[in-house]
C-alpha positions as CSV (number, residue, x, y, z in Angstrom):
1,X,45.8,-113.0,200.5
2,X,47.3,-110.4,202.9
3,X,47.7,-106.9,201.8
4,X,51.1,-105.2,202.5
5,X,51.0,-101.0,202.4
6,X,54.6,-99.5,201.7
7,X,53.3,-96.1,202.6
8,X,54.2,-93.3,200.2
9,X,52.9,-89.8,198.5
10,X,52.5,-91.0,195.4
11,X,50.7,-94.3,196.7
12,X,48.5,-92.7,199.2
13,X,47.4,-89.4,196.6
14,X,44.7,-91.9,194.8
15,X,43.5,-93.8,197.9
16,X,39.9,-93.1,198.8
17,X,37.7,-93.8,201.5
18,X,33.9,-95.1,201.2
19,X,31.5,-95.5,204.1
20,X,28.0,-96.5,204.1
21,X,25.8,-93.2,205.2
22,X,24.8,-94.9,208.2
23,X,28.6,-94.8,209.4
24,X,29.1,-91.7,209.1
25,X,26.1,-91.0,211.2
26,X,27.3,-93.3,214.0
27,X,28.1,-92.1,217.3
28,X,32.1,-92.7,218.4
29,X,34.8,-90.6,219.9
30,X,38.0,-91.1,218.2
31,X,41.4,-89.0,218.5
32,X,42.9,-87.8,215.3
33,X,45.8,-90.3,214.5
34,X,42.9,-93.3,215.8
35,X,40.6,-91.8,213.1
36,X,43.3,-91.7,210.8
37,X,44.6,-95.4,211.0
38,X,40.7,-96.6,211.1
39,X,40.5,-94.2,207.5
40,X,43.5,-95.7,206.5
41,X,42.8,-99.1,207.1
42,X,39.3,-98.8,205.0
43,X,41.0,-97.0,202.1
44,X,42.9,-100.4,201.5
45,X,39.3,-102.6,200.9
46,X,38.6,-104.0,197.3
47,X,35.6,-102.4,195.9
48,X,34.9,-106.2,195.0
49,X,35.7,-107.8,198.3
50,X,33.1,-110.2,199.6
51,X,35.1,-110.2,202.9
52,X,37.4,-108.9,205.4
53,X,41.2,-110.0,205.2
54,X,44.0,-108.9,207.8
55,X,45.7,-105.6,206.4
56,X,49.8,-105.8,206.9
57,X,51.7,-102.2,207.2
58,X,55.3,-101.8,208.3
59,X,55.4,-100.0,211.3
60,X,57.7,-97.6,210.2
61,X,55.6,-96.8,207.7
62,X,52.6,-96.1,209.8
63,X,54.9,-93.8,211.7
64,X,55.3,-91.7,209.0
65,X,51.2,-91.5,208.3
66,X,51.2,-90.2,211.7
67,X,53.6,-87.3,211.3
68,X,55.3,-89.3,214.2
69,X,59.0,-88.3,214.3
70,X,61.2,-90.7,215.3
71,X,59.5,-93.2,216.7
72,X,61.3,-96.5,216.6
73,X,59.5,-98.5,219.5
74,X,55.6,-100.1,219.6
75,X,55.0,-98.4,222.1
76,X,52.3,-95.4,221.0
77,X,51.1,-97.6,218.0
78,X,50.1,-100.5,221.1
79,X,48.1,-97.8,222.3
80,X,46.6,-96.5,219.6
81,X,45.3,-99.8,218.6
82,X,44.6,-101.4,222.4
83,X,41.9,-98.2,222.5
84,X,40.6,-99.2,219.0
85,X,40.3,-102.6,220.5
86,X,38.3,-101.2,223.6
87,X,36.1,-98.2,222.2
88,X,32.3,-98.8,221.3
89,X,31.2,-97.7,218.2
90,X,27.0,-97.0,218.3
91,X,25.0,-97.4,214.3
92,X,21.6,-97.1,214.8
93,X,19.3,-98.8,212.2
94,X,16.1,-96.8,211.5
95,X,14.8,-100.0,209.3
96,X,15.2,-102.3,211.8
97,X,14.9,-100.1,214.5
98,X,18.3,-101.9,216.7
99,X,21.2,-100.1,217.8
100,X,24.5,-102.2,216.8
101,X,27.4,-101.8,219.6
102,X,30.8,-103.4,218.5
103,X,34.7,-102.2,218.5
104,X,36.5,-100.8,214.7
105,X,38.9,-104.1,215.0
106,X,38.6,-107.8,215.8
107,X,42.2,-108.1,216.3
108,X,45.7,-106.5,216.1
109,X,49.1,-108.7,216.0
110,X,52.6,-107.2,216.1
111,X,55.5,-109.2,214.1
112,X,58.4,-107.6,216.4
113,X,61.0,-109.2,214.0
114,X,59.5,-107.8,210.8
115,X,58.2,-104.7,211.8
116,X,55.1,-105.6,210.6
117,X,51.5,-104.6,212.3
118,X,48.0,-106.8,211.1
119,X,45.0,-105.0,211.6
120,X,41.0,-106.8,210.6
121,X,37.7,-105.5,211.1
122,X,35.0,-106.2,213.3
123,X,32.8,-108.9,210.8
124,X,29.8,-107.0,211.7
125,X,31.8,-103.4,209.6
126,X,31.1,-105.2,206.4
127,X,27.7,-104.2,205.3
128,X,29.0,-100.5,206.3
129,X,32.4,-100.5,204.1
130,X,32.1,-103.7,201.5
131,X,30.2,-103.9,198.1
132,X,28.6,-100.3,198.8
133,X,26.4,-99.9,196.3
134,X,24.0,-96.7,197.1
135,X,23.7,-94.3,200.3
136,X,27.4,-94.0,200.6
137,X,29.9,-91.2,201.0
138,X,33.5,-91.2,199.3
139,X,36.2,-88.6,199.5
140,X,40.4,-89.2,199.0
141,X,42.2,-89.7,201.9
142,X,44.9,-87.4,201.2
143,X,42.2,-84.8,202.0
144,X,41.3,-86.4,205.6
145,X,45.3,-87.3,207.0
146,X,45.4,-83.4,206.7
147,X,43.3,-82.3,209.4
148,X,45.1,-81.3,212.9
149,X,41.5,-82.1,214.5
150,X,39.7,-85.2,215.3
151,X,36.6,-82.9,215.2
152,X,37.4,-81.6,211.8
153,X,37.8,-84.9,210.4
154,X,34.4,-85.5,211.5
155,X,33.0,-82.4,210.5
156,X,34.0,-83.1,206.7
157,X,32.6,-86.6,206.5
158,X,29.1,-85.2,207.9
159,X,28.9,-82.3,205.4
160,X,30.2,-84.2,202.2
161,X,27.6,-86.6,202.8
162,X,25.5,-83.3,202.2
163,X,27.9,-81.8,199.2
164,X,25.3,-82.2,196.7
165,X,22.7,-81.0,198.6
166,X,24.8,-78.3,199.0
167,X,23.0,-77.8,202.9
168,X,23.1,-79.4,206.2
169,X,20.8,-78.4,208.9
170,X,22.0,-80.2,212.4
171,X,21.0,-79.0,216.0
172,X,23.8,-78.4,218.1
173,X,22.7,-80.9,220.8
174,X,22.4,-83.3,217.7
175,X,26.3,-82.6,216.6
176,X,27.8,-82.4,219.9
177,X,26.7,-86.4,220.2
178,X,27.7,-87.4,216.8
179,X,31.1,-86.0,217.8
180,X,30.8,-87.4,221.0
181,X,31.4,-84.4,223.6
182,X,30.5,-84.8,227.2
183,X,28.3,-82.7,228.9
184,X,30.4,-81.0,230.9
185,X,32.6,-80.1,227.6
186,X,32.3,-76.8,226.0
187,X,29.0,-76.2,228.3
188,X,29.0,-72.5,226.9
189,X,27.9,-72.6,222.8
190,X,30.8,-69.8,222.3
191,X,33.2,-72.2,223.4
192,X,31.9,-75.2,221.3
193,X,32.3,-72.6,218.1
194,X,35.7,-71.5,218.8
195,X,37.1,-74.5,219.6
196,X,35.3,-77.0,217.2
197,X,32.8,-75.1,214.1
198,X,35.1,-72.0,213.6
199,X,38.6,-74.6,213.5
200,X,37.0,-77.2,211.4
201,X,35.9,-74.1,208.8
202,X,39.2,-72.9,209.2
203,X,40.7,-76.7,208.2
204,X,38.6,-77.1,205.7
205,X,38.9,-73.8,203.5
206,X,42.6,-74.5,203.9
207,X,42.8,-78.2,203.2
208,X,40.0,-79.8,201.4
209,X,37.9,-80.1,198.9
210,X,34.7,-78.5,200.0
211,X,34.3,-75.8,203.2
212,X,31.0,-74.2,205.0
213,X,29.3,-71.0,206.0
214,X,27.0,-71.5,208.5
215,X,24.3,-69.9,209.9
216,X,22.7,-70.0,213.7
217,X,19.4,-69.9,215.0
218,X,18.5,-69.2,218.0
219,X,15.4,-69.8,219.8
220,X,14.7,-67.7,223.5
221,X,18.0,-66.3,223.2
222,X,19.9,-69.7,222.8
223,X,21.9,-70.8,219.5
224,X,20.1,-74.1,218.7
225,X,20.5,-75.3,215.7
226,X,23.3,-75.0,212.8
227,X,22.6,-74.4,208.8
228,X,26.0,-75.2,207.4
229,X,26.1,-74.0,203.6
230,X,28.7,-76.5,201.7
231,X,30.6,-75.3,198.7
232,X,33.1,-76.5,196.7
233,X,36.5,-75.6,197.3
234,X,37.6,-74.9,193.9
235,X,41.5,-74.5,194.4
236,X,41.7,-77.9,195.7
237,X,40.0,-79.6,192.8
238,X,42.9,-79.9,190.7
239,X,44.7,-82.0,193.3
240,X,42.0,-84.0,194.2
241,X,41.5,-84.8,190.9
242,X,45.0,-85.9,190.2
243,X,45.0,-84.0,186.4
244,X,48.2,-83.1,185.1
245,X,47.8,-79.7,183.4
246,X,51.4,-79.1,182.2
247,X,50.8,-81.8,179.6
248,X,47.3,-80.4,178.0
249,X,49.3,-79.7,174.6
250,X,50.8,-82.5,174.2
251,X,48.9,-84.1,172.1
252,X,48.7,-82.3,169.6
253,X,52.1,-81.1,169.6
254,X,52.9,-84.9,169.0
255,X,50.7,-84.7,165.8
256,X,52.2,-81.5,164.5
257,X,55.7,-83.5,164.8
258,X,54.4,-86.3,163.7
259,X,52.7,-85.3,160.2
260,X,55.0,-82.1,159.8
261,X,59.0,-81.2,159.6
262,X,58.6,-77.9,162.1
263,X,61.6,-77.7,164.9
264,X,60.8,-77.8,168.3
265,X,61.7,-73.6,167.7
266,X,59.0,-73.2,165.6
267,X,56.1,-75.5,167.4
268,X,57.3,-73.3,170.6
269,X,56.7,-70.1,168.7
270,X,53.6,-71.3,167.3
271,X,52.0,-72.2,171.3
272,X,53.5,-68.7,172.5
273,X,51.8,-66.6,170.0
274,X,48.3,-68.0,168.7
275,X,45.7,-69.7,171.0
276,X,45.4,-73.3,171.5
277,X,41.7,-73.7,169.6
278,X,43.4,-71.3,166.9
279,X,45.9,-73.8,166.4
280,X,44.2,-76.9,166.8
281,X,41.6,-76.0,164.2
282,X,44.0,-74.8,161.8
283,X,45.8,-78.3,161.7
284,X,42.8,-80.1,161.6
285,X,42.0,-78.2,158.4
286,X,44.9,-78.3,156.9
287,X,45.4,-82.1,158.0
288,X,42.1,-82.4,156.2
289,X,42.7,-80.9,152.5
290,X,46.2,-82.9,153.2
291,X,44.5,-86.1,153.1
292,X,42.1,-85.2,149.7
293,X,45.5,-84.7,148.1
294,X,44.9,-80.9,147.7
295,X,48.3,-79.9,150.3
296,X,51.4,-81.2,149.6
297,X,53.6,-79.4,151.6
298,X,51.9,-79.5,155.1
299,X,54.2,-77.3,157.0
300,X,54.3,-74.7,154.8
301,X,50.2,-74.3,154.4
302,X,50.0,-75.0,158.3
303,X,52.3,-72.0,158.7
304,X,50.5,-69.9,156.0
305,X,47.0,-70.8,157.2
306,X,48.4,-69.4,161.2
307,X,49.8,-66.5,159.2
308,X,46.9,-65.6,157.4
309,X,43.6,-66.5,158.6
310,X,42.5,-68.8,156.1
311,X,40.1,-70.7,158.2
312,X,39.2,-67.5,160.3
313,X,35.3,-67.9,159.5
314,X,35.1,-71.5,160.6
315,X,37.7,-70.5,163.6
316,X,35.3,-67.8,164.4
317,X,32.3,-70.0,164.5
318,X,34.1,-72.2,166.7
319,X,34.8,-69.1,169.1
320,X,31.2,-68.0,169.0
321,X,30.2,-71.9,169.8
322,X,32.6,-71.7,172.6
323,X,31.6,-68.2,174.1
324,X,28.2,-69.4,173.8
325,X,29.5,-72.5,176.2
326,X,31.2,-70.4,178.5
327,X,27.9,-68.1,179.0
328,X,25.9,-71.1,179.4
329,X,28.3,-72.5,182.0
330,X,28.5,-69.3,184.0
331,X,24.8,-68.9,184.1
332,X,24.5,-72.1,185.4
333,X,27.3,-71.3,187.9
334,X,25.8,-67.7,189.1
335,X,22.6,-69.3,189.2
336,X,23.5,-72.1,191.7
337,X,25.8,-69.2,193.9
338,X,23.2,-67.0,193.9
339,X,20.2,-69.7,194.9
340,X,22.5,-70.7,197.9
341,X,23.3,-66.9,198.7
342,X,19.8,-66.4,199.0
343,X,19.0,-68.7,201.2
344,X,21.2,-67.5,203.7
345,X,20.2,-64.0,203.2
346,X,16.5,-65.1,204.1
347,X,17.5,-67.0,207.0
348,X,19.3,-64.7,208.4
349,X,16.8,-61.6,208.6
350,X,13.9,-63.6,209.3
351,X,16.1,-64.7,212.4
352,X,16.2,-61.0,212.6
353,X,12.7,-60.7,212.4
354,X,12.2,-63.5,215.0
355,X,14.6,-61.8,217.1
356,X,12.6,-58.4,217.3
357,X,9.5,-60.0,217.4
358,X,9.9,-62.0,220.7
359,X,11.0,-58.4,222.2
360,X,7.5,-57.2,221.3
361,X,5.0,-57.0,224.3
362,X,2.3,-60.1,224.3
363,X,-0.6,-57.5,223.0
364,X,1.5,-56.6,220.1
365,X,2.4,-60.3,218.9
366,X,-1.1,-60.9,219.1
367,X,-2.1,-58.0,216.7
368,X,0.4,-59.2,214.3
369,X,-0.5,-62.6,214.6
370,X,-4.1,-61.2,213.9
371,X,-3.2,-59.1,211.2
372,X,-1.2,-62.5,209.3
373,X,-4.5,-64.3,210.2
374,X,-7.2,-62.3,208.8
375,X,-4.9,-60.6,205.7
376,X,-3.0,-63.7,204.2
377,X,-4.2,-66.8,206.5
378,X,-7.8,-66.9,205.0
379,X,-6.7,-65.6,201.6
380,X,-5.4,-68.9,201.0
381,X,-7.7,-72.3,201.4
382,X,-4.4,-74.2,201.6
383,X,-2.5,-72.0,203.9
384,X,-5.8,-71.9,205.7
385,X,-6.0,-75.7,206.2
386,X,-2.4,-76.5,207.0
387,X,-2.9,-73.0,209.8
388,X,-6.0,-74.9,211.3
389,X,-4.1,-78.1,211.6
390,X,-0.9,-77.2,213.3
391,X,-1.7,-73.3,214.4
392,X,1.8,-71.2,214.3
393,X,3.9,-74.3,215.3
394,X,3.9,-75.6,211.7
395,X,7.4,-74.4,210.1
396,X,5.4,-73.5,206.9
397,X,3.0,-71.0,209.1
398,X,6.2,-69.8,210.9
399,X,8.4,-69.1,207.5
400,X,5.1,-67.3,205.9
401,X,4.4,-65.7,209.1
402,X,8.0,-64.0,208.9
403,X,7.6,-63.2,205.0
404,X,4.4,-61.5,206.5
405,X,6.3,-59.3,209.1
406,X,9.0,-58.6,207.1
407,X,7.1,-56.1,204.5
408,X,5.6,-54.6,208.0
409,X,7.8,-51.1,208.4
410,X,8.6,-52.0,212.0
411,X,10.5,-55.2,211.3
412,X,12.6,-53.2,208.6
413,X,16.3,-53.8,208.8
414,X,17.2,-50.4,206.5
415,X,20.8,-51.0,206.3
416,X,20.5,-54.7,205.3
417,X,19.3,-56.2,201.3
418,X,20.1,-58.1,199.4
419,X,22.4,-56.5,197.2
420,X,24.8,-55.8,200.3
421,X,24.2,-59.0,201.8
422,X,25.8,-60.5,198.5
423,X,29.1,-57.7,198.6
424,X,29.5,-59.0,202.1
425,X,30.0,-62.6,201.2
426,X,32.3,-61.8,198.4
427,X,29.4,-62.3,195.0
428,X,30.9,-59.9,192.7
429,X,28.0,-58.4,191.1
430,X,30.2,-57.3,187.9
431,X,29.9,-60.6,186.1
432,X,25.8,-60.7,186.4
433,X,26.6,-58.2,183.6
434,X,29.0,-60.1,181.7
435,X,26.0,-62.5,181.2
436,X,24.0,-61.9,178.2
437,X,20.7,-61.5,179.1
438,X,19.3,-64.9,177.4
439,X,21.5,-66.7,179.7
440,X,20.6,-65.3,183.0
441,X,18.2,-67.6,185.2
442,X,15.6,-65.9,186.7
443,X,17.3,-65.1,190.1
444,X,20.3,-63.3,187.8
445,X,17.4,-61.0,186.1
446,X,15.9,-60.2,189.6
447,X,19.1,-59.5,190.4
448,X,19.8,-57.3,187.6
449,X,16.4,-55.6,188.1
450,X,17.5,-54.7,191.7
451,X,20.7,-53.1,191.0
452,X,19.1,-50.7,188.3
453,X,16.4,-50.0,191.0
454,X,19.0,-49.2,193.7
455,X,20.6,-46.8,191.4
456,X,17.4,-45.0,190.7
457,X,16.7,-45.2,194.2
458,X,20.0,-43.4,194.9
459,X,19.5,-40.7,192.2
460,X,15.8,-39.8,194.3
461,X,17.4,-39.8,197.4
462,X,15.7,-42.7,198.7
463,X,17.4,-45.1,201.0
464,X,18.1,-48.6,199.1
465,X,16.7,-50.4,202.4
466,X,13.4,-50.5,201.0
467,X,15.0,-53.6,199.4
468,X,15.1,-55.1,202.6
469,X,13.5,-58.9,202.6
470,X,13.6,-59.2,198.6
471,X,13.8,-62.7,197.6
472,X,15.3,-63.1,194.6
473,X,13.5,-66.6,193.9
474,X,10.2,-64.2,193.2
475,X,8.4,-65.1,190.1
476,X,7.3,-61.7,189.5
477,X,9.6,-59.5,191.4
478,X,8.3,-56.3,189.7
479,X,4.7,-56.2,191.0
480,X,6.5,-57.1,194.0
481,X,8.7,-54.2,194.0
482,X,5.9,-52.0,192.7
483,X,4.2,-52.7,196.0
484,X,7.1,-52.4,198.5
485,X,8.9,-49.6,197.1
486,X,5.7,-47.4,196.0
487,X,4.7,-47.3,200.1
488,X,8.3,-46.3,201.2
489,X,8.6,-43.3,198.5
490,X,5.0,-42.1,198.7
491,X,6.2,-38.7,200.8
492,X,9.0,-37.9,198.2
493,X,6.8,-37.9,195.2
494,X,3.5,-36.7,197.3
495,X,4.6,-33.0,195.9
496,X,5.1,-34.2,192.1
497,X,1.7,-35.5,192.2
498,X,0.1,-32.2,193.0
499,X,1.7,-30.7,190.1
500,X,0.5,-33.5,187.5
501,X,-2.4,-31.6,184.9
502,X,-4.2,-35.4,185.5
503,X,-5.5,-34.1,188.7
504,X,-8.3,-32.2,188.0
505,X,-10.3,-32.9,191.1
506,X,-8.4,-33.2,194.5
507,X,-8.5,-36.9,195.5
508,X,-8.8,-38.2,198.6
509,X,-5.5,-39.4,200.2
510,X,-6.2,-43.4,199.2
511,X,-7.1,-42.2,195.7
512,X,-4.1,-40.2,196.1
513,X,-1.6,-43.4,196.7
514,X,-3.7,-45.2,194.1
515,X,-3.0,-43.2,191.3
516,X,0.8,-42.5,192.3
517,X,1.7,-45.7,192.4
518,X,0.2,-46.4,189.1
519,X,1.5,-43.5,187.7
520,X,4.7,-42.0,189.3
521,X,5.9,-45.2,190.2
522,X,6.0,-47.3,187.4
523,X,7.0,-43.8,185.6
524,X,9.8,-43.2,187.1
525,X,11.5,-46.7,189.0
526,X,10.1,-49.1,186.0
């Protein structure tokens, strides 16, 4: 049986779109209204259809999906769909190792008379958007028709695939032929950004459901590869989820009408002055003794039990249950913001680090690389074997080799920790503190642990950049800190160690360090 779309708001806010994985990940180049019809087009198949049937639309209808104003003829939509006839579409199959090459539709037939347009897939589309079962992506496709980009649209579908991941790591030569951009387009990388990766982040945080940060990394000097950090957009979710939040009380103002003889006046005056859980379990209490027969007059006790607390104890239970709820919940939330926050922090000074290290002269590199060797290299029989296997071109050697560098006073960055890092992408550090401490995760106490150092830090007069490189993923982050800070302060408590009554014979400079950073360290930072 044919489908027929009348095309309207309230139709097309619940229609979604689901594509195998392995379609998203195929290689085509599609304008923005093409893309748009092809989505539309998808978001009409059953979830339970074996098959693919023509798809019937009114012209006029898809005219408006468009945004196309006044357009009475066929002429743009013949267009549109003769190049959807014509334009290859590349899914390669890793399983199977083949390369599939086939056109969106089979066939497109205009009814002049009725203003209709019949669209049908290419056969071969069906195990990539029928009876999906597993490695597929689905999003509305409200959220998609609002992109001004072709690019954008694309952009989304590749990074919610990755939305619970929450990362997507994609080199640039990589995206630039999923998108399908010719060579000789956007040659330079700064013209790429602007004109594709800085509009389709600007899109997204304005239009959908998720957006990105992203990160670059470079290698000799050239950006080549793209960590895009995927978050939820949280002032779309409402819409997307097509909830109706003017209508949370109605339910139980329908049961206070219901089993009570209070005036629309009075339920009013009720909702404006007590709180929705005050109210709700007040009438369930009273409801309660109402039904053992002990409450006759159930608008009158409802109205003295508001007045005067009668159910306060259990209400306050109720509140401490809930608080306890909401500190769970924003633990949780911290603890997944701050995880992904750190992440990006690491990347980007150890692409710092990389950065200052390739300026170093070849005799220098080598003395570091000697250093890492001999001092952490050997110290570990695992590290050791994976080093002797792959040398410095194994990513793990590479990432520890950074860690390495990064406590080394030469690769410092002084004006660049963590805790700034996080105020310059907006983490607002006041509600690690509206956390009790039994709820914090472990990268919200290393966090904590940092602030209170930074201020003590301050107070001494010691620059907070001895923070630099502190991962907040750290199991013990105070031995850590012990270390790292201890070295960096040595020459501003070198004096107060003289003066300690301990010292009876003048140690020797090492013993000297030793015992300060036992000592005046943990004395005065811990």
């Amino acid at each position: 049986m044919n489908h027929e779309l009348w095309i309207k708001p309230t139709r097309i806010e619940n229609l979604k779109v689901a594509k195998l994985n392995s379609l998203i990940e195929a290689k085509y180049k599609l304008s923005k209204n093409e893309q748009k019809l092809i989505l539309l087009l998808i978001s009409q198949l059953g979830v339970d259809d074996e098959d693919f049937k023509p798809i019937r639309f009114k012209v006029a209808d898809i005219h408006k999906f468009l945004g196309l104003k006044k357009e009475t003829n066929y002429t743009y939509l013949k267009c549109l769909t003769e190049n959807l006839l014509s334009k290859v579409l590349k899914i390669y199959d890793p399983k199977k190792n083949s390369l599939l090459q086939i056109n969106w539709l089979s066939s497109a037939e205009y009814f002049v008379k009725e203003g209709i347009i019949e669209l049908q897939f290419d056969p071969k589309l069906k195990p990539f958007l029928l009876k999906l079962k597993k490695n597929f992506t689905q999003y509305y496709l409200k959220i998609a028709i609002r992109f001004d980009s072709g690019y954008s649209i694309r952009l989304y579908e590749l990074l919610k695939q990755y939305e619970n991941i929450g990362k997507r790591i994609m080199a640039v030569s990589e995206l630039k032929e999923l998108l399908w951009i010719p060579k000789q387009k956007y040659k330079k990388y700064h013209d790429f950004k602007k004109r594709v990766i800085l509009k389709a982040q600007k899109e997204l945080f304005e239009k959908a459901d998720i957006f990105f940060d992203f990160v670059e990394e470079k290698k000799w000097k050239k950006i080549e590869r793209i960590i895009f950090l995927i978050k939820k957009n949280k002032k779309f979710l409402i819409n997307v989820e097509d909830k109706d939040y003017n209508t949370e009380n109605e339910d139980i103002i329908n049961l206070i009408k219901r089993y009570t003889d209070l005036t629309d006046k009075q339920i009013k005056d009720i909702f404006q002055k007590y709180s929705k859980r005050y109210i709700i379990t007040s009438f369930n209490e009273v409801f309660n003794k109402h039904k053992e027969g002990k409450v006759k007059n159930i608008s009158a006790f409802f109205l003295s039990t508001l007045k005067e607390g009668f159910f306060d104890d259990k209400i306050n239970k109720l509140k401490i249950e809930e608080d306890e709820k909401k500190q769970y919940k924003l633990g949780e939330e911290i603890e997944k913001e701050l995880k992904k926050l750190n992440t990006k922090y690491l990347l980007t000074i150890f692409w710092k680090i990389s950065e200052k290290f390739e300026k170093l002269k070849e005799d220098k590199k080598n003395f570091y690389k000697k250093d890492f060797i001999e001092n952490f290299v050997k110290k570990n029989i695992l590290i050791e074997a994976e080093f002797k296997h792959k040398h410095f071109k194994s990513q793990i050697i590479q990432n520890l080799f950074l860690r390495f560098l990064a406590d080394k006073q030469e690769f410092n960055f002084w004006d660049y920790n963590i805790i700034k890092f996080l105020k310059e992408n907006n983490f607002n550090l006041e509600k690690i503190f509206l956390l009790k401490e039994k709820y914090r995760g472990k990268l919200a106490k290393n966090l904590v642990n940092l602030i209170k150092l930074e201020k003590k830090l301050a107070k001494l007069g010691i620059s907070s950049g001895v923070l630099f490189a502190i991962d907040l993923e750290t199991d013990d982050i105070t031995e850590k800190l012990k270390d790292k800070v201890s070295i960096n302060i040595f020459n501003e408590l070198k004096n107060e160690s003289k003066k300690d009554n301990n010292y009876l014979i003048q140690p020797t400079p090492k013993e000297e360090y030793e015992i300060l950073k036992k000592n005046y360290v943990k004395k005065i930072l811990f």
